[in-house]
C-alpha positions as CSV (number, residue, x, y, z in Angstrom):
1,X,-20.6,-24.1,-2.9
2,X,-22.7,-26.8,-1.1
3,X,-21.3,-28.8,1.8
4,X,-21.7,-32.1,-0.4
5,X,-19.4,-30.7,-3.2
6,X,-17.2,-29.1,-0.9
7,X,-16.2,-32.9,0.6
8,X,-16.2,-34.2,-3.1
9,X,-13.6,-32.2,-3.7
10,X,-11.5,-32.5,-0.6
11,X,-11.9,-36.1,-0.6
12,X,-10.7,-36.0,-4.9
13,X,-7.9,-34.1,-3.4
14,X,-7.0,-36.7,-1.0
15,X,-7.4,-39.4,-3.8
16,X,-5.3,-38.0,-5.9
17,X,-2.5,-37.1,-3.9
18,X,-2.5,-40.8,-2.5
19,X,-3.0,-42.5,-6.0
20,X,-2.0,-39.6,-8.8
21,X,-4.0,-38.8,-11.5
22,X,-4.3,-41.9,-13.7
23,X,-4.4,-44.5,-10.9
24,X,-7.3,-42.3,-9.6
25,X,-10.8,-43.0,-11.0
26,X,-14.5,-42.0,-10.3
27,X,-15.0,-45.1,-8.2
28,X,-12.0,-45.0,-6.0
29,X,-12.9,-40.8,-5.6
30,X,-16.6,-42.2,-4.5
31,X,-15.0,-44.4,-1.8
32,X,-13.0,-41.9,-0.5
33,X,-16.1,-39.5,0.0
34,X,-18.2,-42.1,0.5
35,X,-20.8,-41.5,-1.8
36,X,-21.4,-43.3,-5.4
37,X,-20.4,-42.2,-8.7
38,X,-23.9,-41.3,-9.4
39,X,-23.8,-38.9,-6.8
40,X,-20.4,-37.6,-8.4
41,X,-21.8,-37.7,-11.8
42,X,-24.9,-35.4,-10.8
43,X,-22.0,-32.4,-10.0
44,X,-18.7,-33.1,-12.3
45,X,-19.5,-34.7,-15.9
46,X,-15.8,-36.7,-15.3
47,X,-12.9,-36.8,-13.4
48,X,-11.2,-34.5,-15.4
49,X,-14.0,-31.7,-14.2
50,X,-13.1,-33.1,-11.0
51,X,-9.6,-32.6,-10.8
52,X,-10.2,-28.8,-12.1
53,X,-13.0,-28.3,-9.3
54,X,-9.7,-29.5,-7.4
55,X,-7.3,-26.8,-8.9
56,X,-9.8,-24.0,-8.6
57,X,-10.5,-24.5,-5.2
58,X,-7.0,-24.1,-4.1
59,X,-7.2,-20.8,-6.5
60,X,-10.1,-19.4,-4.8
61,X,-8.1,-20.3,-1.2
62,X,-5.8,-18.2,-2.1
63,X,-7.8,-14.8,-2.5
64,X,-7.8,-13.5,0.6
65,X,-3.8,-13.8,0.6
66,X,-3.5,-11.9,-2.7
67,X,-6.7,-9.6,-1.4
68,X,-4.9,-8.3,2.0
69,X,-1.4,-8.3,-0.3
70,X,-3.1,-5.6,-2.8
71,X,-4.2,-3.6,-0.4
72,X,-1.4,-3.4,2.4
73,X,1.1,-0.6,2.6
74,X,3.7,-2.3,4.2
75,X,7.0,-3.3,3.0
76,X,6.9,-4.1,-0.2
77,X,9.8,-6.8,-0.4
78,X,8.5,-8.3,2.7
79,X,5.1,-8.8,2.1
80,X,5.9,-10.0,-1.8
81,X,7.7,-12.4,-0.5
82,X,5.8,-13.8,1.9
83,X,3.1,-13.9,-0.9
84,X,5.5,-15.9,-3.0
85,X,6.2,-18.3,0.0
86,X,3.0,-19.0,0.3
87,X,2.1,-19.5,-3.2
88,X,4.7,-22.0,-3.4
89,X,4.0,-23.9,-0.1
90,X,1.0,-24.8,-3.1
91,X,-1.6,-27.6,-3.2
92,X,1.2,-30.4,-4.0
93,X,3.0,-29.9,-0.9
94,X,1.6,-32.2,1.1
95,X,2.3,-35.7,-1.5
96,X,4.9,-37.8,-0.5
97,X,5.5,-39.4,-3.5
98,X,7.6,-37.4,-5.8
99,X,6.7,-39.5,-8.7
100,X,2.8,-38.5,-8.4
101,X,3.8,-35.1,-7.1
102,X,5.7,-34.6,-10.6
103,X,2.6,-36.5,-12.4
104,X,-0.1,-33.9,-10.7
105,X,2.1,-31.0,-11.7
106,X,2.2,-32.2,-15.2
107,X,-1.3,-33.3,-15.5
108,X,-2.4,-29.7,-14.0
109,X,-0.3,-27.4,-16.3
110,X,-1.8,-29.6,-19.1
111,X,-5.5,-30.2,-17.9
112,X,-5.9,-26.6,-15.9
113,X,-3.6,-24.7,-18.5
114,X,-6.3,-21.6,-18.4
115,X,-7.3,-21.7,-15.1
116,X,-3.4,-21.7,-14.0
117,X,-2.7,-18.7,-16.7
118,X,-5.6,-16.7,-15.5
119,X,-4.6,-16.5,-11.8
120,X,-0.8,-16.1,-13.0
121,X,-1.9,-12.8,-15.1
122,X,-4.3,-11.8,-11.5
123,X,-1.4,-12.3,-9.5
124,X,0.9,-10.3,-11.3
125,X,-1.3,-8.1,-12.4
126,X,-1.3,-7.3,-8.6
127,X,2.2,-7.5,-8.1
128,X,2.9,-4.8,-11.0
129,X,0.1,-2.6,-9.1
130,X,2.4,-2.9,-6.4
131,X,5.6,-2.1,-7.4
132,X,4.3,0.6,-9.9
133,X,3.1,2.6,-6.4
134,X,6.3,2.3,-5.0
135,X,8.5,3.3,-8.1
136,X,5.8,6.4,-7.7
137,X,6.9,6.6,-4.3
138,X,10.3,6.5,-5.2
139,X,11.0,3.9,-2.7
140,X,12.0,1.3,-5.3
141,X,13.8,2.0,-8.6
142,X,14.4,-0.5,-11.4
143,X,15.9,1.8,-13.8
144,X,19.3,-0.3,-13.4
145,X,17.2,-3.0,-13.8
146,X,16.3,-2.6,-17.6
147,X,13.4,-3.8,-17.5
148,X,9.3,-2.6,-17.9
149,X,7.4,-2.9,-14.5
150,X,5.0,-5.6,-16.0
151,X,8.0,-7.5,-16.8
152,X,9.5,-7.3,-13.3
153,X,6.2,-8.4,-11.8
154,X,6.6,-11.2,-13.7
155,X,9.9,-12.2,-13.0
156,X,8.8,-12.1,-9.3
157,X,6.1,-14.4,-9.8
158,X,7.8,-16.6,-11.9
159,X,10.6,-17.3,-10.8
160,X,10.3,-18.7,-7.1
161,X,6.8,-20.5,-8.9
162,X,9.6,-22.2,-11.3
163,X,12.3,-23.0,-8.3
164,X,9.8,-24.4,-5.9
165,X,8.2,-26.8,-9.1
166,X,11.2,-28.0,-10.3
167,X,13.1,-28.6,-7.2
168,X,12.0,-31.4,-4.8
169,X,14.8,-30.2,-2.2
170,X,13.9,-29.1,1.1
171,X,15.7,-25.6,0.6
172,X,13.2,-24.1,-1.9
173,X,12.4,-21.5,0.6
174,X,15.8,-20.9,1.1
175,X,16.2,-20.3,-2.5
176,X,13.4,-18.1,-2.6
177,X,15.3,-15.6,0.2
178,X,18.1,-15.4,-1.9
179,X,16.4,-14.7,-5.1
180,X,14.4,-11.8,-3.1
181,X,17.9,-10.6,-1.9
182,X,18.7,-10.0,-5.9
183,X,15.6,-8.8,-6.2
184,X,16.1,-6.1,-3.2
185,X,19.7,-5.8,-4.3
186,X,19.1,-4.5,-7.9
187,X,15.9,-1.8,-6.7
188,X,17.9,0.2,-4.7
């Protein structure tokens, strides 16, 4: 990606996060990168495009997490849920306005619906790798669990996603320890 886009997109972050969604526009994005909206207009058809370039970027930041989480042998509970904590310390952490925080959530599950669903099949795609080699290992068991391995990988990505989304309490990651406690808890 070119240098130029690259500061579009931060600076339609920033925007964004400052403003929320519908105050935002292409004019007020080109004042905060400092180009004009011709300039945006030659590389995102609207803001909409703009706001998914947004979404996707924070995706594609987050490969190398789920890369070295794939491949590593160590501990599984550990390292899932430090991959959960960091997933959840997302792209909307950082807006203090829980009214625009709650109006980019909404606008990216409706606007970014695929994009969101295709990296929340990749990531627990990876997570059921994961667990499936430890079952095989016999270090994990989730026979009193009841449940298939696909759908255990995807109540360990769901879940925490779903706490850290809908609370705006400073205790999320507390939350998240204890839900990996059950999780621990009911393997053995």
């Amino acid at each position: 990606m070119p240098k130029s886009v690259e500061k579009l997109i931060e600076a339609a972050q920033e925007c964004f996060f400052q403003h929320g969604y519908n105050a935002a526009n292409v004019s007020l994005i080109g004042r905060y990168a400092g180009i004009s909206r011709a300039t945006i207009y030659k590389n995102f058809s609207s803001k909409d495009a703009l706001f998914r370039a947004v979404i996707q970027s924070h995706i594609d930041a987050n490969q190398e997490l789920l890369k070295n989480y794939a491949a590593s042998n160590d501990d599984f509970w550990e390292d899932t849920e430090h991959l959960i904590k960091q997933r959840c310390s997302g792209i909307f952490d950082d807006i203090s306005s829980n009214m625009i925080r709650s109006e980019l959530i909404h606008t990216g599950q409706t606007q970014c619906h695929d994009l969101i669903q295709r990296e929340t099949h990749h990531v627990q795609g990876i997570i059921k790798e994961r667990l499936q080699k430890e079952i095989t290992l016999k270090r994990i068991s989730i026979e009193s669990v009841g449940i298939s391995v696909e759908q255990f990988a995807q109540v360990i990505e769901s879940v925490p996603i779903g706490i850290a989304f809908s609370s705006m309490e400073d205790n999320n990651y507390e939350l998240i320890i204890s839900m990996f406690c059950v999780f621990k808890a009911s393997t053995r």
